[in-house]
C-alpha positions, 0 to 999 in steps of 0.5 A, spaced: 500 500 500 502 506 497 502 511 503 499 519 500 506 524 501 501 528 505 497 523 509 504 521 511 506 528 514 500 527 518 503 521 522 510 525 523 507 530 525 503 526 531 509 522 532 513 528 534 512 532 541 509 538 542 514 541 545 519 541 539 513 543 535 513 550 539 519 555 541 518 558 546 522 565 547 527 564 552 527 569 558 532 574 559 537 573 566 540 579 569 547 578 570 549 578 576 555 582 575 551 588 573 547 587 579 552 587 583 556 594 581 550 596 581 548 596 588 555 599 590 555 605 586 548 606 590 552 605 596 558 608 595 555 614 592 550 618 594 544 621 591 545 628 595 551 631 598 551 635 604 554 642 606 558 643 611 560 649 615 561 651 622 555 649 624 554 642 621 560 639 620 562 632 618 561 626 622 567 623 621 569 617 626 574 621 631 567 626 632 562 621 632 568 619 638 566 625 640 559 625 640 559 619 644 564 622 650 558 628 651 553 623 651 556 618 655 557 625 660 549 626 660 547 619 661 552 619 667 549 625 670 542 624 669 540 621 675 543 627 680 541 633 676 534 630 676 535 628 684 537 636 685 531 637 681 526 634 685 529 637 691 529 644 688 522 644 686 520 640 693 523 645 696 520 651 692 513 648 693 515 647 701 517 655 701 509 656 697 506 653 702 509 654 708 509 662 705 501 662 705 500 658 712 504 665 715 500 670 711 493 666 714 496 666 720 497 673 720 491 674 717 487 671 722 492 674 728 491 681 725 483 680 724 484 677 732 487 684 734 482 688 730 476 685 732 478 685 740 475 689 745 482 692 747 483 695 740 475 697 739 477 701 746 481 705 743 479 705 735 473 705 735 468 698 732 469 696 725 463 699 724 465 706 726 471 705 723 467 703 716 463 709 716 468 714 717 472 710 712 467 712 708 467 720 709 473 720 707 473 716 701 466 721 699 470 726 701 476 725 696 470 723 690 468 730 691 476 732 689 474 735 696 481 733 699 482 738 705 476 735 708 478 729 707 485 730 710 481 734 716 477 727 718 484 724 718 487 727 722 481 728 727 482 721 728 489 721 729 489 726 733 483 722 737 488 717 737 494 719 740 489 722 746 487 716 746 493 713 747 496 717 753 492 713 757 496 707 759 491 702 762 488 702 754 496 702 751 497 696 756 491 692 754 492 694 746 499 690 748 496 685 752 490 684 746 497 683 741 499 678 745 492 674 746 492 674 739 499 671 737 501 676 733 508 676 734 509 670 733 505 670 726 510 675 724 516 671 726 514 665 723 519 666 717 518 660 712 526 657 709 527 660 703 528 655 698 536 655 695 533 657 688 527 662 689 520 661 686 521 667 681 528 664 679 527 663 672 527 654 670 532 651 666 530 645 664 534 638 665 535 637 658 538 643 657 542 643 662 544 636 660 546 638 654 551 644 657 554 637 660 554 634 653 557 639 649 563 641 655 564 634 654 565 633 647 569 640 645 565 642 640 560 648 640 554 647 642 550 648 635 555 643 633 554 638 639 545 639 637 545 638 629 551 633 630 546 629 636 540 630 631 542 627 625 545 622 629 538 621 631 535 620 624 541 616 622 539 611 627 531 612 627 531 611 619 531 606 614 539 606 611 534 604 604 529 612 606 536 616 608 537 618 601 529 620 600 528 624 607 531 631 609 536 629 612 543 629 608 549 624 608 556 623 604 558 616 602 564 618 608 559 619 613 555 613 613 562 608 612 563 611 619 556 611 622 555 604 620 562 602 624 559 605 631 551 605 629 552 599 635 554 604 640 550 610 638 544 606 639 546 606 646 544 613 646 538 613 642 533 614 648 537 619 651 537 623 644 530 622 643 528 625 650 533 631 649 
């Protein structure tokens, strides 16, 4: 039997595996080197570069030694100026309260006296003494002021007259001393060693004096070298290139050899 040629490529065709019937594309495979050197450029050389002056200055390892000395000083400090602070301000709100104790005590001394028989005797009650008041107050409303000083000094003079007796001064004294005034007067609170009206440091500033003493640089350059210190450490190294925080390829070397020890701070620069 005589097999037709096209019948007969049909069989081959079915034969034959699908797989070297199609060609699939074969897919693309980055090289490894590229990658590779790739990664590095991006390590080594950063998308921006910092300014540095007087101010900011470059972070290189001696510095961040430096740094690390400030830092090491303010943690060391810490739990006693914070001691000294609570005693400060315990000693203030002492004073404040024992400063209004005296003012009611010679409040209550004064109103003991004037109210005291002895005192009426000699001043009149506060009734009268109200309504005398009163005269003169009227009296200097009406720009009347020569009146007003008549009646002052009528009953000043009444007073003084009054006074030359001694049985009424020895019962004014007497009054005194029923009513504790001297000892209201002489009830002096201790004054705290840093007055209430002193003006209040606060402890992370004056940590940061601490700090910046120790580690030889300004004070401006001891703040903006702990705060890019803080931002190193609290970003990730793959969002440093996009936040508002600039670093030279130099500083990140040196900042990822001591980032260990930084981190020992971190607490203490994000509280200062």
């Amino acid at each position: 039997m005589r097999i037709r040629p096209l019948f007969a490529f049909a069989l081959v065709a079915l034969s034959t595996p699908a797989v070297a019937q199609i060609r699939m594309p074969r897919p693309r495979v980055p090289n490894p080197l590229d990658r590779a050197t790739q990664a590095a450029t991006q390590a080594v050389t950063p998308a921006r570069t910092p300014t540095f002056d007087e101010t900011v200055i470059e972070m290189t390892d001696a510095r961040l030694g430096a740094l690390i000395r400030g830092l090491r000083a303010e943690q060391q400090q810490r739990p006693g100026l914070e001691a000294g602070y609570k005693k400060n301000a315990d000693d203030r709100a002492a004073f404040e309260v024992a400063t209004r104790r005296q003012n009611d005590r010679i409040n209550n001394s004064q109103s003991c006296f004037t109210n005291s028989r002895e005192y009426r005797a000699v001043y009149g009650d506060s009734a009268a003494r109200r309504k005398t008041e009163e005269r003169i107050q009227k009296a200097r409303d009406r720009g009347n002021d020569r009146q007003a000083q008549a009646i002052e000094d009528s009953v000043t003079n009444a007073m003084m007259m009054t006074m030359t007796d001694p049985q009424l001064a020895m019962g004014l004294v007497t009054a005194q001393q029923r009513c504790g005034m001297s000892e209201a007067v002489a009830a002096v609170p201790t004054a705290p060693r840093i007055p209430a009206e002193a003006p209040r440091i606060r402890l992370g500033d004056s940590l940061r004096v601490i700090g910046t003493g120790a580690s030889g640089m300004t004070d401006e350059q001891y703040g903006v070298m702990r705060e890019r210190v803080l931002a190193y450490l609290t970003t990730d190294e793959a969002d440093l290139r996009s936040s508002m925080y600039v670093f030279s390829g130099k500083e990140l070397t040196a900042l990822k050899a001591k980032r260990a020890e930084l981190q020992r701070y971190q607490i203490l620069l994000v509280e200062g």
